[in-house]
N, C-alpha and C positions, 0 to 999 in steps of 0.2 A: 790577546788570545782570541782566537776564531771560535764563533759560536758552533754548538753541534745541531746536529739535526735530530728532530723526531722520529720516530720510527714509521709513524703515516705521513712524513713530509716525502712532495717531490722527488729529493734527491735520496731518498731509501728506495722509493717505488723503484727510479732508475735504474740504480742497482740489483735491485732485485731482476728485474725483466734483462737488463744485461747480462749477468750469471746465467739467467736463463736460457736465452738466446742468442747469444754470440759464443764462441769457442775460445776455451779457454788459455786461449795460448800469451794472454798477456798477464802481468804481478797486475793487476790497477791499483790504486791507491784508491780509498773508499769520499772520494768528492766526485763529485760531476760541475766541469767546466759549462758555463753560459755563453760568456760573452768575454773577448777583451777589447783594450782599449792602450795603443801603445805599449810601455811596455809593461801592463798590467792585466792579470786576467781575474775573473770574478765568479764566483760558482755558485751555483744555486739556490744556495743558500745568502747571498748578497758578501760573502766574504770576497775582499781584495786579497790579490798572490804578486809582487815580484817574481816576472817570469825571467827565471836564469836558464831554461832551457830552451827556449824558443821551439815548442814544438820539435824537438829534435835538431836545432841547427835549421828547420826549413822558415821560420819566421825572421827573414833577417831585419824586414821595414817594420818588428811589431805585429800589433793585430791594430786591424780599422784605420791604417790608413788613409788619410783622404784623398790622395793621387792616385792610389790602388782601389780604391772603392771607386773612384770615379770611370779610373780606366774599366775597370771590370763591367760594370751597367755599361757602358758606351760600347765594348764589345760583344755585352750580351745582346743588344739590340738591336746588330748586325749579323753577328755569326758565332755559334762556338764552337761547332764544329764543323771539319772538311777532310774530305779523303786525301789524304797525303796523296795521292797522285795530282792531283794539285797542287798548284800553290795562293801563297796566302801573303801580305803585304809584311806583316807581322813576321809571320816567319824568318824569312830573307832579311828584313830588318836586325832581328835578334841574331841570326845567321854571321851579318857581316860585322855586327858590332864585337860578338864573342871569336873572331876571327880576327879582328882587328884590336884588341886587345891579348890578345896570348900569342899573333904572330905565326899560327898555323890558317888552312887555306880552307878548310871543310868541315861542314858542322851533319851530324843527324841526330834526329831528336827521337826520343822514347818518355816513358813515362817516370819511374823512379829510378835511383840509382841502382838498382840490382840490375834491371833490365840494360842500362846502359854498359855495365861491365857486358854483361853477356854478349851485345853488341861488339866489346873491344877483342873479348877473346876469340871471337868468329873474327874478327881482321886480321889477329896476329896470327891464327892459324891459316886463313887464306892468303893472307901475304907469305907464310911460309911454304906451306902447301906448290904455290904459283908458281915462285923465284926457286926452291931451290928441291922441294920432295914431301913426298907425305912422313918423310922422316922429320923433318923440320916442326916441330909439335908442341914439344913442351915446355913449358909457362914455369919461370921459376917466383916465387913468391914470396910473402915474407911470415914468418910464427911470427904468433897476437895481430897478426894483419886481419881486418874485417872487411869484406868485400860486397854483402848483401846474403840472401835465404834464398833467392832462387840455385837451382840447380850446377849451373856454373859457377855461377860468384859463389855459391858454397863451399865448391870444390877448390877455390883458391883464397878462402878464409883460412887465415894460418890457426885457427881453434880448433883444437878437435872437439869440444865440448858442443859445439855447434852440429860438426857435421858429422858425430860418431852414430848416430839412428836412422841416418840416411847412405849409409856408404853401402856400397863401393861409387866413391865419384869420379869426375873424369878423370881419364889416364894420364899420365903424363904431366903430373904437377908434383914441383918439388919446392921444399920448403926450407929457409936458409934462417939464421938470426939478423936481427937489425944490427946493422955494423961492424958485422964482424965479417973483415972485407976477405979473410982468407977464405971462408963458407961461399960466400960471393963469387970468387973466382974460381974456385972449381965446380961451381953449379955450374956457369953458364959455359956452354961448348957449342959447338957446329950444329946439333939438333934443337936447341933452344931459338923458342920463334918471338919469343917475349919475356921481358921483366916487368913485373905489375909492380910499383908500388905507392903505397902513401906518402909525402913529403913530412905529413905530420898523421901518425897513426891517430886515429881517435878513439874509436869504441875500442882499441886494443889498450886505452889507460893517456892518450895525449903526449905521444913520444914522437918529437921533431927528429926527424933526421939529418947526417949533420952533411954541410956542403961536402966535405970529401966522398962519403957515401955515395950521393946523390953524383957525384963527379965519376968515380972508379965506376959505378952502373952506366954509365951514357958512355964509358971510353970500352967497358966491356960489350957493350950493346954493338956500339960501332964495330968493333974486333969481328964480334961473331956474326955479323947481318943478323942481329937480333932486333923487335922493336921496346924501344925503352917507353913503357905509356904509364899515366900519373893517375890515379883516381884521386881529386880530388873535391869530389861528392861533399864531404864535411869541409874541411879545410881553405877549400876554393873559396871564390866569388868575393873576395872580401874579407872574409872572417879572421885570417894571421894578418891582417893590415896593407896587403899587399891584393891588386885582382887573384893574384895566385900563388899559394904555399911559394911553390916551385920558384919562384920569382929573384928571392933572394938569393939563390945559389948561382945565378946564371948558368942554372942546367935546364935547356928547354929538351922536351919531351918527342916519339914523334906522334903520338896523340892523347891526348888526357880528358877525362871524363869526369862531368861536371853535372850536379843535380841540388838539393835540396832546396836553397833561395831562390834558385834559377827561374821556376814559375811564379814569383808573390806568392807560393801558397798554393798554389792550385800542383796538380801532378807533373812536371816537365824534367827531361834531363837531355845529359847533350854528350854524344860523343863528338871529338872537336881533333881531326886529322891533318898532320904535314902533306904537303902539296904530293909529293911520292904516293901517298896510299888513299887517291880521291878515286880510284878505281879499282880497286882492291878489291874489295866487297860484288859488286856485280849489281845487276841490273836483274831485282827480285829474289836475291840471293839471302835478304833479312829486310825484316820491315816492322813496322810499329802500328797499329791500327788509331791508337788512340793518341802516338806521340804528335808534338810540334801541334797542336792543335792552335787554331788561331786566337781561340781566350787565353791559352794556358801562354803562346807566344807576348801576345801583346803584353800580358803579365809582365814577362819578362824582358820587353823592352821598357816598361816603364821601373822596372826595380833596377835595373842600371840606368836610368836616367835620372831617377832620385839620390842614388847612390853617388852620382857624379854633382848634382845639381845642389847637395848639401856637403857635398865635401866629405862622405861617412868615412873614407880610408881616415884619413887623419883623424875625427872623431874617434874610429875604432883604436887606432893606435895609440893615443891619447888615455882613453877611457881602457886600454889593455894594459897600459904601463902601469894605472894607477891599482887595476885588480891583481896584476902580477906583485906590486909592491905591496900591498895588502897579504896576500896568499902567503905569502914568501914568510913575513911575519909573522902568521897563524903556524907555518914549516917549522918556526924555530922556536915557538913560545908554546905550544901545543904536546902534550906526553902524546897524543892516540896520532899525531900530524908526522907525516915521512918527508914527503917532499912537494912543492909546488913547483909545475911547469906548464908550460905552454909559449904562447905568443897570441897578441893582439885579442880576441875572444872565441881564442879555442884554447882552455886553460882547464888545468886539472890541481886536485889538494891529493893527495893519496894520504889514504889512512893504513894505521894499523889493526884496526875492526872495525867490522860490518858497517858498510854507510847505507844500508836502508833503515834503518830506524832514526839516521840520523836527517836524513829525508821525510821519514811519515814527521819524525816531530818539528819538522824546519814547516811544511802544511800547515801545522798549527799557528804557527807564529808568522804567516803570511808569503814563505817565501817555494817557489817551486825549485827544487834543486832535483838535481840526478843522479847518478851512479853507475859505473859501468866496473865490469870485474870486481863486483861484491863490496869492494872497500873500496876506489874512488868518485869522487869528486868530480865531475866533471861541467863545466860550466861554458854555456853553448847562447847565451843569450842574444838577442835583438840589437843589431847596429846601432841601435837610439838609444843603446845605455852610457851612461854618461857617468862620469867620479861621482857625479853625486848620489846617482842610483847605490853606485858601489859600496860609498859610506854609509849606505842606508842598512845594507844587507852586511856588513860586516860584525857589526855588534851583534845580530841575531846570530849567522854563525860562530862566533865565537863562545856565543851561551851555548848554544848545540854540543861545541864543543868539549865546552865544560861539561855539560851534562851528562853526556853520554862516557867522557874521561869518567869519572865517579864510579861508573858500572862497571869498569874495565880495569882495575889499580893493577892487574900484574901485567898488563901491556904497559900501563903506566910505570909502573917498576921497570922492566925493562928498559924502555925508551927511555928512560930518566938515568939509569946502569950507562946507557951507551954514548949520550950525551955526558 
């Protein structure tokens, strides 16, 4: 059990001046993070956390790496930042290598992944716009899709719980179910300039899509001179054990949008275009101040060269099998547990009630977990986690489990009824 804090310790003070001072638009959890160290983080209080979040999916090396601490001082000491009118060694580097793994021909970089969608849907509308009319416009999507909180990418988050205080958003987005390819095919028609989707939803609950899907959207796309483009911001880079969700279906895209590990850590994402649409966009027609910066790049030439130089696909894949076999377990031994899914270390538990308290008390006992849609599970950890990390964390979630089943007996009645 994790010690608590004093009420004049450090980590009250923080809090405090936090609530104060920042807006309040995030839950926080009442610790304040220090420092970590692989795949541990440590608060203020000197308590260790098994990080299963990895900072939202953007810590994929951990924290403190020593290849990424070293790259980072060595680029600070040269440059970190340059006017994208420029160029930068780094850049072009990260450029050909994420070009040369996914098989398409052009990269641009921005900062987070909202901004790079916003990116994708200025191409698919000026690709439309160019080739065939200003009729050519709208974006079909998908419900429970999450696409980011800027203005656009909001407007094609299939939530309405997201974007019902900010609407009317943009025109011309319509909204289909995942797999349900009759929905699919009469969205898309001769005015549709794009299908956006996930290969593996995340923040919508960690719902893979299945190759047919993924296959019916690239032969509709072709059909309609539509473009079929992938966000995958979460999913990418590694994470389903593959450089790319997309990968396994042998459905390539004609561009996909890539961000959270992408920088080591620092802000970088990447729109990554088929050889057809390197002109598309125009000359000043969108641009990034802060993207592809030469720290944020170099970042991420060396998080893919670690990534390659240790072998992490196989680790992740490895270390996915064994949390999936785990997960899967807790699915069918558990009254408050529905079902476990995922792939490689983008994995979800879905519950039957609320998983944030199953969260604050999982802090106590060392472990950082998440939740998305109230009641899942969702588990986003560091490429460096290993079976053994897994076996660590399993026994504590499954007291969580216990626990919080106890407070809940007629979910537990139920689920116990339907098994």
């Amino acid at each position: 059990m994790h010690s608590s804090s004093s009420p004049k310790s450090e980590t009250a003070d923080i809090l405090a001046r936090d609530s104060q001072y920042l807006l309040p638009v995030y839950a926080r959890y009442q610790v304040v993070m220090e420092r970590g160290e692989g795949v541990y983080v440590y608060d203020t209080d000197g308590n260790r956390y098994l990080d299963l979040m990895a900072g939202l999916g953007v810590n994929g090396l951990g924290h403190a790496h020593a290849r990424m601490v070293k790259a980072m001082a060595e680029q600070a000491a040269k440059m970190v930042h340059l006017s994208p009118q420029y160029s930068s060694k780094a850049s072009v580097d990260l450029a050909q290598r994420l070009c040369e793994l996914s098989g398409l021909s052009s990269v641009f970089y921005s900062t987070g992944g909202s901004e790079a969608v916003e990116g994708a849907l200025k191409l698919a509308r000026a690709y439309g716009h160019k080739n065939f009319g200003a009729h050519k416009h709208r974006v079909i999507a998908l419900n429970g899709s999450y696409h980011g909180r800027t203005y656009g990418s909001l407007s094609v988050t299939g939530q309405s719980k997201y974007r019902s205080d900010f609407e009317p958003g943009l025109p011309g987005i319509d909204f289909v179910d995942r797999e349900d390819l009759a929905q699919l095919e009469a969205a898309v028609s001769g005015d549709a300039c794009c299908i956006l989707l996930e290969p593996i939803l995340g923040e919508g609950g960690v719902h893979e899509l299945s190759h047919e899907y993924l296959k019916r959207a690239r032969d509709l796309a072709n059909r309609h001179s539509a473009l079929l483009i992938f966000d995958e911001i979460q999913c990418g880079l590694g994470r389903a054990g593959d450089w790319f969700a997309y990968q396994a279906s042998g459905v390539r895209p004609d561009a996909l949008i890539l961000g959270k590990p992408l920088g080591g850590g620092l802000p970088l994402s990447a729109l990554v275009v088929d050889r057809d649409l390197v002109n598309t966009l125009g000359v000043a027609k969108h641009g990034s101040t802060l993207g592809g910066s030469p720290m944020a790049c170099r970042m991420g030439v060396e998080f893919l060269s670690v990534m390659e130089d240790d072998n992490l696909l196989a680790q992740i894949r490895e270390t996915g099998a064994v949390l999936k076999r785990e997960l899967e377990k807790l699915a069918a031994t558990s009254p408050i547990a529905v079902e476990a899914r995922g792939r490689g270390l983008i994995q979800a538990l879905e519950l039957n009630v609320p998983g944030r308290p199953i969260v604050e008390a999982g802090l106590k006992e060392g472990l950082m977990l998440n939740v998305v849609q109230g009641h899942i599970l969702r588990f986003l950890p560091s490429f460096l986690l290993t079976p053994e990390h897994v076996m660590e964390a399993i026994p504590v979630i499954t007291r969580l489990l216990e626990q919080e089943a106890a407070k809940h007996p007629a979910s537990v009645a139920t689920t116990s009824t339907a098994r």
